[in-house]
mmCIF file as gemmi writes it, N, C-alpha and C atoms, coordinates in Angstrom:
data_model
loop_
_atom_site.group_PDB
_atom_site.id
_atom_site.type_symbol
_atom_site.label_atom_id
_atom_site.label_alt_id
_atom_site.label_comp_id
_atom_site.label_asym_id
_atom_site.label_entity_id
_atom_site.label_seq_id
_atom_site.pdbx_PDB_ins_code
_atom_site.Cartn_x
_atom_site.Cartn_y
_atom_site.Cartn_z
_atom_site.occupancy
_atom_site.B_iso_or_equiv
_atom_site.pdbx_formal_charge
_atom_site.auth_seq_id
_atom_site.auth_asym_id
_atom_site.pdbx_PDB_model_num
ATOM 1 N N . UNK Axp A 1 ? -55.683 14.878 145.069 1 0 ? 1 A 1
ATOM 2 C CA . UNK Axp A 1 ? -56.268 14.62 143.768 1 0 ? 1 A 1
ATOM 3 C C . UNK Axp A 1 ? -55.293 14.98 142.658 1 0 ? 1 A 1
ATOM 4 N N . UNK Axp A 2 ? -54.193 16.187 142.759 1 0 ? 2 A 1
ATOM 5 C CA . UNK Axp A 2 ? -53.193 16.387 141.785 1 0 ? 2 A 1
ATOM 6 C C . UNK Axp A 2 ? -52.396 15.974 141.207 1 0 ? 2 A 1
ATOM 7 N N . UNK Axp A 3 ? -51.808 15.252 142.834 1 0 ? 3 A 1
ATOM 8 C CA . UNK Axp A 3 ? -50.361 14.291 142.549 1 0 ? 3 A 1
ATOM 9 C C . UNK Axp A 3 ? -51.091 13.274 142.206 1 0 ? 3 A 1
ATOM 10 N N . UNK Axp A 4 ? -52.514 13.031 142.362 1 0 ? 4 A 1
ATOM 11 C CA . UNK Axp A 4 ? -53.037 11.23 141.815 1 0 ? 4 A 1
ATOM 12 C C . UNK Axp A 4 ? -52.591 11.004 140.431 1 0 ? 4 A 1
ATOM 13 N N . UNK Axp A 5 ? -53.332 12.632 139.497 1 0 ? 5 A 1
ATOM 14 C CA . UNK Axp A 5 ? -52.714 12.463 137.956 1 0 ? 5 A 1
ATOM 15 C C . UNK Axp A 5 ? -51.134 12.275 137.953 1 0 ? 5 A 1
ATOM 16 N N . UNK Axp A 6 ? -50.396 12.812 138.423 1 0 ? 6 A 1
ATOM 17 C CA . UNK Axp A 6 ? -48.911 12.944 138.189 1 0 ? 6 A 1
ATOM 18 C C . UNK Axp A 6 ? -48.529 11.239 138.41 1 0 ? 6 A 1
ATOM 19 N N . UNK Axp A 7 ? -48.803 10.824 139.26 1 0 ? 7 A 1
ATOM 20 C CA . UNK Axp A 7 ? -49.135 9.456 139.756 1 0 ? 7 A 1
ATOM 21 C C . UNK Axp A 7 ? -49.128 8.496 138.316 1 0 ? 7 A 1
ATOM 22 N N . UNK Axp A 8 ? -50.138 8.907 138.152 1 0 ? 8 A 1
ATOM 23 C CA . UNK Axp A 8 ? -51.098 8.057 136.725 1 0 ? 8 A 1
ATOM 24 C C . UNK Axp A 8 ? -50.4 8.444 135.312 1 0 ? 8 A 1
ATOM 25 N N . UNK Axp A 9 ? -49.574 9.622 135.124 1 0 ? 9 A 1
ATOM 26 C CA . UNK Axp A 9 ? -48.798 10.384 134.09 1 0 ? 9 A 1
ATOM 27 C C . UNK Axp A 9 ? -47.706 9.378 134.511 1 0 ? 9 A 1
ATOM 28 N N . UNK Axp A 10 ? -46.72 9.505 135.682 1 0 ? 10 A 1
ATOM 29 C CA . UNK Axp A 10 ? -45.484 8.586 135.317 1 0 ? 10 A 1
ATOM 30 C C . UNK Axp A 10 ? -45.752 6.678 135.243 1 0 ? 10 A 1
ATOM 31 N N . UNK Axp A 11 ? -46.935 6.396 135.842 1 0 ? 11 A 1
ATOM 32 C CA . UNK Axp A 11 ? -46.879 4.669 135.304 1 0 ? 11 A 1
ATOM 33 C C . UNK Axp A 11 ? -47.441 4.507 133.714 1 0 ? 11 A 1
ATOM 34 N N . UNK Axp A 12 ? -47.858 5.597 133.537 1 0 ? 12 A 1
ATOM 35 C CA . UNK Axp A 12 ? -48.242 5.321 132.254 1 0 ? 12 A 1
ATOM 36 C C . UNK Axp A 12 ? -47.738 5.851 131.118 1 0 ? 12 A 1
ATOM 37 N N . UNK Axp A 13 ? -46.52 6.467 131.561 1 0 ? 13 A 1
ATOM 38 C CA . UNK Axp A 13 ? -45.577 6.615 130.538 1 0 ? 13 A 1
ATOM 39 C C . UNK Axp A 13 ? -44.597 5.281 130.744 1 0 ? 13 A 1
ATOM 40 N N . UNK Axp A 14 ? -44.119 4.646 132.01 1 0 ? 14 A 1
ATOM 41 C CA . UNK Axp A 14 ? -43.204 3.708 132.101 1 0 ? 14 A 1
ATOM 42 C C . UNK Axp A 14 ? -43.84 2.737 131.303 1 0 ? 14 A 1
ATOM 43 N N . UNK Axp A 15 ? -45.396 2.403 131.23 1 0 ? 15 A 1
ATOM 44 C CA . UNK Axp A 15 ? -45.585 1.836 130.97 1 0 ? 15 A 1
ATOM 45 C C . UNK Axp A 15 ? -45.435 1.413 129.417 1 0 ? 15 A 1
ATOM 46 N N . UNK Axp A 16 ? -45.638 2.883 129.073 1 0 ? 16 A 1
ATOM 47 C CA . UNK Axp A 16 ? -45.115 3.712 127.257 1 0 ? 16 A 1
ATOM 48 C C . UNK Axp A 16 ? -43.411 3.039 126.797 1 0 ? 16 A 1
ATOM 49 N N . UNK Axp A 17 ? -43.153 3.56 127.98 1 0 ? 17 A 1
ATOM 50 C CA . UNK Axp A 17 ? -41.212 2.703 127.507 1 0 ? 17 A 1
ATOM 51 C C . UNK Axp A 17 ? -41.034 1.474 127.265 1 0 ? 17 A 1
ATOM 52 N N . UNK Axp A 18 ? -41.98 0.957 127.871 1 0 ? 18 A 1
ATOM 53 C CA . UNK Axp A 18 ? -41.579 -0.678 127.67 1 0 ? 18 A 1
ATOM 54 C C . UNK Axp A 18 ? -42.262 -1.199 126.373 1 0 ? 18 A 1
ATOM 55 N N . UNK Axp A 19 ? -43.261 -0.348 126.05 1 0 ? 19 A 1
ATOM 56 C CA . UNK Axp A 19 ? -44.003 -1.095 124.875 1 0 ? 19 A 1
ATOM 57 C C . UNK Axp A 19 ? -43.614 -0.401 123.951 1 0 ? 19 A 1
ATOM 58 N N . UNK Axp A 20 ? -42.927 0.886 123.85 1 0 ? 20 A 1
ATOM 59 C CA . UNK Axp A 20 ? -41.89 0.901 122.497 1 0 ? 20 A 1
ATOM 60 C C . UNK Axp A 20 ? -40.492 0.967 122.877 1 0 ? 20 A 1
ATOM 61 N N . UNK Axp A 21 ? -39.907 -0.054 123.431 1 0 ? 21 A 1
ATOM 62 C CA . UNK Axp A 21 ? -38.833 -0.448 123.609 1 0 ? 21 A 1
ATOM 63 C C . UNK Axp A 21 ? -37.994 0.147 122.235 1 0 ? 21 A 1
ATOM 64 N N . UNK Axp A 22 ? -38.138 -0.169 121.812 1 0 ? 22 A 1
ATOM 65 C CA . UNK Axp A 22 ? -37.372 -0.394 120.217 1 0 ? 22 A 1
ATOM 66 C C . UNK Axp A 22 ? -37.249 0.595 119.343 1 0 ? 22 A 1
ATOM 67 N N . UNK Axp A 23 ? -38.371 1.62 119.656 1 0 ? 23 A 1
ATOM 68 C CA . UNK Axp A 23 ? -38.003 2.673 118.295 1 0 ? 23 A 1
ATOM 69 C C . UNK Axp A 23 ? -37.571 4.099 119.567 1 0 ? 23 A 1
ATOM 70 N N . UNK Axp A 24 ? -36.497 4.579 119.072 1 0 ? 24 A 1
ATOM 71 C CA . UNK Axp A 24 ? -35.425 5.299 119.93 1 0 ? 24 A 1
ATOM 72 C C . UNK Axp A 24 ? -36.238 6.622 120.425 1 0 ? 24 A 1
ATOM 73 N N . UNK Axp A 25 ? -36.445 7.404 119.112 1 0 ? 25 A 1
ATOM 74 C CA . UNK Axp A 25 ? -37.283 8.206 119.298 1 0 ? 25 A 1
ATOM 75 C C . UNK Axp A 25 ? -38.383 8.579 120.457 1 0 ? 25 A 1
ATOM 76 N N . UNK Axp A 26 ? -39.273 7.457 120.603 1 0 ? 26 A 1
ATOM 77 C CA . UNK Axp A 26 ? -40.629 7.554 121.114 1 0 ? 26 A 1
ATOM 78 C C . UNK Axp A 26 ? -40.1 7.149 122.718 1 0 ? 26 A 1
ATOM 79 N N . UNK Axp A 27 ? -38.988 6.755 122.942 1 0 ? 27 A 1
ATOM 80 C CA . UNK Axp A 27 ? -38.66 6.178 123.894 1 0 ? 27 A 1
ATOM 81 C C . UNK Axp A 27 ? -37.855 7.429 124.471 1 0 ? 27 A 1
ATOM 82 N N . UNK Axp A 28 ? -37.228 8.516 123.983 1 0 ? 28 A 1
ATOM 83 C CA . UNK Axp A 28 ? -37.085 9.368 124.483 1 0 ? 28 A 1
ATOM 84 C C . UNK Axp A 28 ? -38.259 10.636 124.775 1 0 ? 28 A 1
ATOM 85 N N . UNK Axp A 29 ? -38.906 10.138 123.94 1 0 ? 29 A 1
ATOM 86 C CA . UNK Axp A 29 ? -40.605 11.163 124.361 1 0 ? 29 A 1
ATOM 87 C C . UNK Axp A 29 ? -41.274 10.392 125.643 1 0 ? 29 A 1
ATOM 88 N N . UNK Axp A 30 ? -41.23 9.276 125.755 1 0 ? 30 A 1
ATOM 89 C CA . UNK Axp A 30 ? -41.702 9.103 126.992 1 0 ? 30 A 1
ATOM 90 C C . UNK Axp A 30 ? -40.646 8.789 128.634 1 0 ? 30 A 1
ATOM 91 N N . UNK Axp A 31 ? -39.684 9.062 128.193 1 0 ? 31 A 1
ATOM 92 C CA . UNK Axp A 31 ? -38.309 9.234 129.01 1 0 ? 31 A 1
ATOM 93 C C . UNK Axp A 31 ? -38.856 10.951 129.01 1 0 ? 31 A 1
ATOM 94 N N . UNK Axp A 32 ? -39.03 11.673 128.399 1 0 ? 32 A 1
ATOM 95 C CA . UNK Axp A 32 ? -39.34 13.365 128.387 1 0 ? 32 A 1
ATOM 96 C C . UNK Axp A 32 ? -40.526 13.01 129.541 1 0 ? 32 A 1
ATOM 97 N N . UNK Axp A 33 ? -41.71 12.853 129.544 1 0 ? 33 A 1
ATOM 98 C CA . UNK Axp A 33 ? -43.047 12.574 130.076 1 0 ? 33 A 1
ATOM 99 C C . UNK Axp A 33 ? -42.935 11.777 130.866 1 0 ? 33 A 1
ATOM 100 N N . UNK Axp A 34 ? -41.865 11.141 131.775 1 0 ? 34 A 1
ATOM 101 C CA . UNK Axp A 34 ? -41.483 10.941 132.845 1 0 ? 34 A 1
ATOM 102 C C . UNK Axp A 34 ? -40.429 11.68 133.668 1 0 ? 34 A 1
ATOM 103 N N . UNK Axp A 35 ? -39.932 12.64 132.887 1 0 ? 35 A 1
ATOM 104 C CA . UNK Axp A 35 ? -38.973 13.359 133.731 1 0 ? 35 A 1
ATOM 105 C C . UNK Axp A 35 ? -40.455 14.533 134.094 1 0 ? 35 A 1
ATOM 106 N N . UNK Axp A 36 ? -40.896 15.237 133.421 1 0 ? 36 A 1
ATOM 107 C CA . UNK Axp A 36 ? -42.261 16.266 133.624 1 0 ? 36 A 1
ATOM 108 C C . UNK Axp A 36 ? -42.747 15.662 134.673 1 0 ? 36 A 1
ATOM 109 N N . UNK Axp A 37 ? -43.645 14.792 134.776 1 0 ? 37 A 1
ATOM 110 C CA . UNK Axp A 37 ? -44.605 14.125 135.745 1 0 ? 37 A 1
ATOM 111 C C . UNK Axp A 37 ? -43.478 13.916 136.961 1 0 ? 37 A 1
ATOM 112 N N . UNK Axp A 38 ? -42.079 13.844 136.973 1 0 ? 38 A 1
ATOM 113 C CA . UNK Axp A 38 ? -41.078 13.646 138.215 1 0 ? 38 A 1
ATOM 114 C C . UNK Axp A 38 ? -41.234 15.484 138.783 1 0 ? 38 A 1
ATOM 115 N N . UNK Axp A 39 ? -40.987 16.274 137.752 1 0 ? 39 A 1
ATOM 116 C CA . UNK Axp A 39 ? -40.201 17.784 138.128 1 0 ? 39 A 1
ATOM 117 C C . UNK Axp A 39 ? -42.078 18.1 138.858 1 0 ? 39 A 1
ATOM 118 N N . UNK Axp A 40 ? -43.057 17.599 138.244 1 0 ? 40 A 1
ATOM 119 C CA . UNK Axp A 40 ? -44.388 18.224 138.709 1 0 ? 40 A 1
ATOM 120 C C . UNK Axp A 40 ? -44.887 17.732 140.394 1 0 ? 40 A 1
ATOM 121 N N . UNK Axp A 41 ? -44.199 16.619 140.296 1 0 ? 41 A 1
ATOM 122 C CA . UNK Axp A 41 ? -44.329 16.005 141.812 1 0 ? 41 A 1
ATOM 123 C C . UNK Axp A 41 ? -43.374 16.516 143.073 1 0 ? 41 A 1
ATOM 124 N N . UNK Axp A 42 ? -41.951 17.075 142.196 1 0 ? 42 A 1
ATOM 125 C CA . UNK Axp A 42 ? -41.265 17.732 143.128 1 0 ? 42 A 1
ATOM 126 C C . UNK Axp A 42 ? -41.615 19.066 143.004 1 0 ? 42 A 1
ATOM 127 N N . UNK Axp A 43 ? -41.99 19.813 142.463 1 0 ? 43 A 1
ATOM 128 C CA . UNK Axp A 43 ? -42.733 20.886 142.542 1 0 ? 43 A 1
ATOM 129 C C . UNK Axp A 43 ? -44.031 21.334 143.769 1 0 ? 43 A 1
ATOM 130 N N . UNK Axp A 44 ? -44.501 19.992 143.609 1 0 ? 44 A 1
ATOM 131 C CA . UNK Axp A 44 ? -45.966 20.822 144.517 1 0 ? 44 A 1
ATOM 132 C C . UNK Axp A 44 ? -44.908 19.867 145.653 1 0 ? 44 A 1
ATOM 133 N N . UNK Axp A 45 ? -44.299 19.223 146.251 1 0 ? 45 A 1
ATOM 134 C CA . UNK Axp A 45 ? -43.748 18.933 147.458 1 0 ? 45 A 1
ATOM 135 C C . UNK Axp A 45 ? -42.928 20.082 147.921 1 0 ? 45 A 1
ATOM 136 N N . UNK Axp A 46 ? -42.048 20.644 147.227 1 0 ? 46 A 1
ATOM 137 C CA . UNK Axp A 46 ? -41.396 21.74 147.281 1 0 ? 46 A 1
ATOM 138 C C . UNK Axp A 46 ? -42.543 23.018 147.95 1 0 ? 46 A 1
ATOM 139 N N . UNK Axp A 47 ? -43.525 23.291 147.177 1 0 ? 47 A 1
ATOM 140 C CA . UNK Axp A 47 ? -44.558 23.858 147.913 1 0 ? 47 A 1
ATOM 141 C C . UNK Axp A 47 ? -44.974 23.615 148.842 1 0 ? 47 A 1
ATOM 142 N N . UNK Axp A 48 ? -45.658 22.406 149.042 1 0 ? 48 A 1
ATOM 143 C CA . UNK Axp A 48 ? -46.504 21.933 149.782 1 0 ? 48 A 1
ATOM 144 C C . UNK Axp A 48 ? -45.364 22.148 151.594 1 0 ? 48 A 1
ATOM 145 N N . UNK Axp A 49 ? -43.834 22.129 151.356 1 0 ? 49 A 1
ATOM 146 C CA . UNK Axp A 49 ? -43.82 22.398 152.657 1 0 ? 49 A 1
ATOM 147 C C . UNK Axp A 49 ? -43.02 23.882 152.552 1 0 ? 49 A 1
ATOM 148 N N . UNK Axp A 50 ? -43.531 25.022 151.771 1 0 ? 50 A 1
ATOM 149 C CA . UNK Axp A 50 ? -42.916 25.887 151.607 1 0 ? 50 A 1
ATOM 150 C C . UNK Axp A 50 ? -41.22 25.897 151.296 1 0 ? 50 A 1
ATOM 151 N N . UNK Axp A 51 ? -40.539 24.951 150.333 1 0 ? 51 A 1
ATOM 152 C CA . UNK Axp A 51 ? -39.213 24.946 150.615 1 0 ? 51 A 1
ATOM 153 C C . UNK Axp A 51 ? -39.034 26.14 149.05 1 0 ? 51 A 1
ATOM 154 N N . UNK Axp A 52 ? -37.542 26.372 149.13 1 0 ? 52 A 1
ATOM 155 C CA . UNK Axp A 52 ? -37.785 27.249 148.023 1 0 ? 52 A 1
ATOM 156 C C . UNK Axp A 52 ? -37.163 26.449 146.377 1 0 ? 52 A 1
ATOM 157 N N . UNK Axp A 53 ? -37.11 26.875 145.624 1 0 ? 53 A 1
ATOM 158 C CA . UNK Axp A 53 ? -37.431 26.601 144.338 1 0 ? 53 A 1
ATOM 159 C C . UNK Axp A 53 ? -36.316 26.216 143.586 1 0 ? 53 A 1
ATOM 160 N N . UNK Axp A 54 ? -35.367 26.704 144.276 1 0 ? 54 A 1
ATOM 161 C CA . UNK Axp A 54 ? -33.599 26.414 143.856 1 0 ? 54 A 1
ATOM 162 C C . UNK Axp A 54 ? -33.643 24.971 143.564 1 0 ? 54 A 1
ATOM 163 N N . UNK Axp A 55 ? -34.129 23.649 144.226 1 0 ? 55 A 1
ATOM 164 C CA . UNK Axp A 55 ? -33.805 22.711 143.74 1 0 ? 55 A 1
ATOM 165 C C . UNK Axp A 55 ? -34.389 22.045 142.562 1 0 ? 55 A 1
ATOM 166 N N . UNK Axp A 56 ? -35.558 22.775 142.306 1 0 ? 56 A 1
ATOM 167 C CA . UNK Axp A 56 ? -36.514 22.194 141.464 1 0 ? 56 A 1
ATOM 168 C C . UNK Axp A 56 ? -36.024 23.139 139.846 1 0 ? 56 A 1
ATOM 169 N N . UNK Axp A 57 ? -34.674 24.165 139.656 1 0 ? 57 A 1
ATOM 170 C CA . UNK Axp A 57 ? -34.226 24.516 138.548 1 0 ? 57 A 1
ATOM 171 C C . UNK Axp A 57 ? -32.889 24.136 138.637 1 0 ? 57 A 1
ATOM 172 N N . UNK Axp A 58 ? -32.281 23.406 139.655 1 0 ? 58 A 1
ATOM 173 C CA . UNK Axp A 58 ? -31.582 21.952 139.066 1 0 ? 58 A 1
ATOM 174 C C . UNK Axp A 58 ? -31.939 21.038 138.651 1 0 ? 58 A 1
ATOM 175 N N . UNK Axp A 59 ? -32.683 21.121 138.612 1 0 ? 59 A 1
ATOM 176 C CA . UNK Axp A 59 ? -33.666 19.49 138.573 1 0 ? 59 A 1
ATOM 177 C C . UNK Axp A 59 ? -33.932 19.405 136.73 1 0 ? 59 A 1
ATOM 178 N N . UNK Axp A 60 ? -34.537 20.911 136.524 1 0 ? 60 A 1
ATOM 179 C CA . UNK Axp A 60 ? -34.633 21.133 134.863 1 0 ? 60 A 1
ATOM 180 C C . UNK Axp A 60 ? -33.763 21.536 134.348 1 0 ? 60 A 1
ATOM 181 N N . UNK Axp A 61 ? -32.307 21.612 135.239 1 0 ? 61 A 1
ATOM 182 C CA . UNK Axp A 61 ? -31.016 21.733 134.244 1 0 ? 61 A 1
ATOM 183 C C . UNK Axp A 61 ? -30.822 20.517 133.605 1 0 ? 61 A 1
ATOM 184 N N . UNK Axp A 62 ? -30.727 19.961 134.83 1 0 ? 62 A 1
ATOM 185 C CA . UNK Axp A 62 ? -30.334 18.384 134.46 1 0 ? 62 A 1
ATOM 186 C C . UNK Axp A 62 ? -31.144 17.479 133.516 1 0 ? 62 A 1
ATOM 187 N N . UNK Axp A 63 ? -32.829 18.035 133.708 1 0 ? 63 A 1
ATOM 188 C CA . UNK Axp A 63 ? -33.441 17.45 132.729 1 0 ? 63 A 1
ATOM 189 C C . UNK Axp A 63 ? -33.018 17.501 131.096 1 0 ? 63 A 1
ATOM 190 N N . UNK Axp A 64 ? -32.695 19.242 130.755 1 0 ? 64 A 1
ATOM 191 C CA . UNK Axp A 64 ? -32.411 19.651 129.833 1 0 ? 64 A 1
ATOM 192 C C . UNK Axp A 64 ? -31.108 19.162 129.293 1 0 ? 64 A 1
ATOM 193 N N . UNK Axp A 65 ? -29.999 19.077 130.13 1 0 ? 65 A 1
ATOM 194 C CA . UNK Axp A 65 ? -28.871 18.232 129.725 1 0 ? 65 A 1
ATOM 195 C C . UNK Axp A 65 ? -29.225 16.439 129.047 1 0 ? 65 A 1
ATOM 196 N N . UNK Axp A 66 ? -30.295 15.593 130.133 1 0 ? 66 A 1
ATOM 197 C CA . UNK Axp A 66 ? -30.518 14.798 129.806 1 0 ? 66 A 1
ATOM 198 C C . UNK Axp A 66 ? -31.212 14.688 128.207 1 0 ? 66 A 1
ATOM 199 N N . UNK Axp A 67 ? -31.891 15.575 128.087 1 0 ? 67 A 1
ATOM 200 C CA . UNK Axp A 67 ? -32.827 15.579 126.598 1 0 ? 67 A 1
ATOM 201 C C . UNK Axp A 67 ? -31.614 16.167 125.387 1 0 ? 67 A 1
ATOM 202 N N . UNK Axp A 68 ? -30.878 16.96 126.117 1 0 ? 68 A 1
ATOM 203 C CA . UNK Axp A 68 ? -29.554 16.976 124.52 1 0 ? 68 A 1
ATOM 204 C C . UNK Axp A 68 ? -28.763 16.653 124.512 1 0 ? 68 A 1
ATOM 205 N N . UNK Axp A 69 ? -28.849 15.171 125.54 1 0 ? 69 A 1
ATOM 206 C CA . UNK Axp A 69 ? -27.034 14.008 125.046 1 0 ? 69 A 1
ATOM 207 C C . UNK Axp A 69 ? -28.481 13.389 124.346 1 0 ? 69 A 1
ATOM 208 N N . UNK Axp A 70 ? -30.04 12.763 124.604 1 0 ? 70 A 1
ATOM 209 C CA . UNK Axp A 70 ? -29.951 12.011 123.861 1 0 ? 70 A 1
ATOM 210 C C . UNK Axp A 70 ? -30.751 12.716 122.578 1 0 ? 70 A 1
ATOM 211 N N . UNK Axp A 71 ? -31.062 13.642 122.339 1 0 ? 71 A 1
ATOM 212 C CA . UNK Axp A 71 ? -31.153 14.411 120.698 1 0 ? 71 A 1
ATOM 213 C C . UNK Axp A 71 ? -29.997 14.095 120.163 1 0 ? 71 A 1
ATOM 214 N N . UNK Axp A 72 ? -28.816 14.324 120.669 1 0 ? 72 A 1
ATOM 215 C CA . UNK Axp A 72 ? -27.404 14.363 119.982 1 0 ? 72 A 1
ATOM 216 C C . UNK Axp A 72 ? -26.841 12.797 119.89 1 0 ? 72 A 1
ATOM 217 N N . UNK Axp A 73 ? -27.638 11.56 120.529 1 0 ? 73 A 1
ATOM 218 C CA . UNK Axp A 73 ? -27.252 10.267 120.106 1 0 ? 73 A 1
ATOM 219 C C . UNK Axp A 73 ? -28.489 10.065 119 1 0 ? 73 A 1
ATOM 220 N N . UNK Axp A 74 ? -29.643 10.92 119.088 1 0 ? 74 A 1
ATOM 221 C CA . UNK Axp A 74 ? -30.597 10.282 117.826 1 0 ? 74 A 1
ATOM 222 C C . UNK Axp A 74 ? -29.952 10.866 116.784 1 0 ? 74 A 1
ATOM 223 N N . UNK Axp A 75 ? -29.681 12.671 116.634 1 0 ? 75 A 1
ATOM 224 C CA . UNK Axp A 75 ? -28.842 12.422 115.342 1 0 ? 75 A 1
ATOM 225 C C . UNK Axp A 75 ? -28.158 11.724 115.008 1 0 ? 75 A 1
ATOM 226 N N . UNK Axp A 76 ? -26.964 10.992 115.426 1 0 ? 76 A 1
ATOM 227 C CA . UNK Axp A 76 ? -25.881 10.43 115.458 1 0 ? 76 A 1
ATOM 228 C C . UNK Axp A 76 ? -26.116 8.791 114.955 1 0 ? 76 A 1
ATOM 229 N N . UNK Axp A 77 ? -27.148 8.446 115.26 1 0 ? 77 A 1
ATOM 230 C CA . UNK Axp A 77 ? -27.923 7.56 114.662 1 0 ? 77 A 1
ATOM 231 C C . UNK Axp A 77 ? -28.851 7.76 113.454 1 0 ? 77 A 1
ATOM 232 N N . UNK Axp A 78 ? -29.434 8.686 113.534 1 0 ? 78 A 1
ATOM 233 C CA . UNK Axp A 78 ? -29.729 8.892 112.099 1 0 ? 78 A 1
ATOM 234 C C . UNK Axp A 78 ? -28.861 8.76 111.027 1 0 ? 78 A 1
ATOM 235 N N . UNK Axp A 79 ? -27.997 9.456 111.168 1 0 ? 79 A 1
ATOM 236 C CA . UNK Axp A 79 ? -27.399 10.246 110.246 1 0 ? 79 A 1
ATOM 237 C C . UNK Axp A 79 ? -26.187 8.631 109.858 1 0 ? 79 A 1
ATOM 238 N N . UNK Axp A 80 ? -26.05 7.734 110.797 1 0 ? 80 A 1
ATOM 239 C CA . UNK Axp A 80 ? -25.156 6.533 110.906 1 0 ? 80 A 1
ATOM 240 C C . UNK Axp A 80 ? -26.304 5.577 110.233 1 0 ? 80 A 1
ATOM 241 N N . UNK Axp A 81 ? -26.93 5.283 110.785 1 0 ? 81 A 1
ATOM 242 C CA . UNK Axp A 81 ? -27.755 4.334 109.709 1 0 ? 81 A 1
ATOM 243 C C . UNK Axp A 81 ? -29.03 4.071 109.025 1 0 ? 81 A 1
ATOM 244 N N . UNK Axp A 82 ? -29.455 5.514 109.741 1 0 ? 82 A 1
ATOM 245 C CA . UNK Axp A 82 ? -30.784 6.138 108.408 1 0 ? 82 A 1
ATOM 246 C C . UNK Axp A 82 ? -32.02 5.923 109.424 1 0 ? 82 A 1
ATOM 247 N N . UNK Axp A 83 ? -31.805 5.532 110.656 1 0 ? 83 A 1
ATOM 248 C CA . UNK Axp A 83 ? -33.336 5.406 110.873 1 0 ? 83 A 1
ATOM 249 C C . UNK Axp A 83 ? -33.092 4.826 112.559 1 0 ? 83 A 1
ATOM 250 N N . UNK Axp A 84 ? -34.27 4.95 113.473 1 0 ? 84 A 1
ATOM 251 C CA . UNK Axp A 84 ? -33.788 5.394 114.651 1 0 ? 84 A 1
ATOM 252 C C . UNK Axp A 84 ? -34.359 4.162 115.207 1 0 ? 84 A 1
ATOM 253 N N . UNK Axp A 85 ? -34.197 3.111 114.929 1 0 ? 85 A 1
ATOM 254 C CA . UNK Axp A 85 ? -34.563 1.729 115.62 1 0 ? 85 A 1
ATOM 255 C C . UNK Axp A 85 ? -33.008 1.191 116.616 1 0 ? 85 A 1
ATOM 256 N N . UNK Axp A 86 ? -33.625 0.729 117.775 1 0 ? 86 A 1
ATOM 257 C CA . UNK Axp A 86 ? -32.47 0.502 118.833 1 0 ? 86 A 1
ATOM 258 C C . UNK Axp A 86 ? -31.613 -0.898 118.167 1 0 ? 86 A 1
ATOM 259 N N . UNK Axp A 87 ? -32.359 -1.66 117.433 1 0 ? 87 A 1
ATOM 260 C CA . UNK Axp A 87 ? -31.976 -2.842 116.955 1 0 ? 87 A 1
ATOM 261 C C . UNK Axp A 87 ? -30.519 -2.405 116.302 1 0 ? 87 A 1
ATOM 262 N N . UNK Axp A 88 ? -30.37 -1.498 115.887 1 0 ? 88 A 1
ATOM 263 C CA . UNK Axp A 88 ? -29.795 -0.772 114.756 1 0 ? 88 A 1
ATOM 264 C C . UNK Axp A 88 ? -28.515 -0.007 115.481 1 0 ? 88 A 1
ATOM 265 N N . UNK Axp A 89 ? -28.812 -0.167 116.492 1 0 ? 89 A 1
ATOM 266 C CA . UNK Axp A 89 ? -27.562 1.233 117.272 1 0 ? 89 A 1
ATOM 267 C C . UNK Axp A 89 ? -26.459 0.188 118.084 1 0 ? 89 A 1
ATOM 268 N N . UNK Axp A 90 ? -25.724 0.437 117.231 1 0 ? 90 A 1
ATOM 269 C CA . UNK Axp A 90 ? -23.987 0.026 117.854 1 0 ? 90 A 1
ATOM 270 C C . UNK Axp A 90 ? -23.237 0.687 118.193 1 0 ? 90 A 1
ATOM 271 N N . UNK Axp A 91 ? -22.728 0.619 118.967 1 0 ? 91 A 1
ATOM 272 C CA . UNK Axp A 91 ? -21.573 1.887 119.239 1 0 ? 91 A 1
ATOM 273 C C . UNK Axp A 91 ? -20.071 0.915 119.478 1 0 ? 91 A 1
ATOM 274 N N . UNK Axp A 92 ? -19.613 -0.097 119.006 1 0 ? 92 A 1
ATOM 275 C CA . UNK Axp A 92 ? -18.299 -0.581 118.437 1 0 ? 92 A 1
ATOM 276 C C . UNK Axp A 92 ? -18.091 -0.889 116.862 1 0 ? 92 A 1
């Protein structure tokens, strides 16, 4: 019944990405709320066969790395052309 929500948390955030494709921001909040609903599923598996925990605080290193390259491309976009629409983001 647990993993059903976790289940129902990551299609319905994928489902979140695709329908705000476009504004950068919200697309990294639900890129956030799919990495959670991933670390919560490897979590109770990790339990569920007693393994220990070491892999599941790589798992939120990496998450955490992932969430401040892209904070540090939304500033970088802000601050480049005022406002955080993907339409808008060039990088040549």
């Amino acid at each position: 019944m647990m993993i059903s929500i976790f289940y129902f948390i990551f299609f319905f955030s994928l489902i979140c990405m695709v329908m705000v494709r476009k504004h950068y921001l919200l697309t990294l909040m639900s890129l956030e709320l799919i990495f959670l609903a991933l670390f919560f599923m490897f979590f109770f598996y990790l339990n569920f066969f007693m393994f220990e925990f070491y892999f599941g605080l790589i798992f939120l290193i990496l998450g955490v790395c992932e969430a401040s390259l892209g904070v540090s491309v939304l500033v970088y976009l802000v601050r480049s052309v005022g406002n955080d629409y993907i339409n808008n983001f060039n990088l040549c």
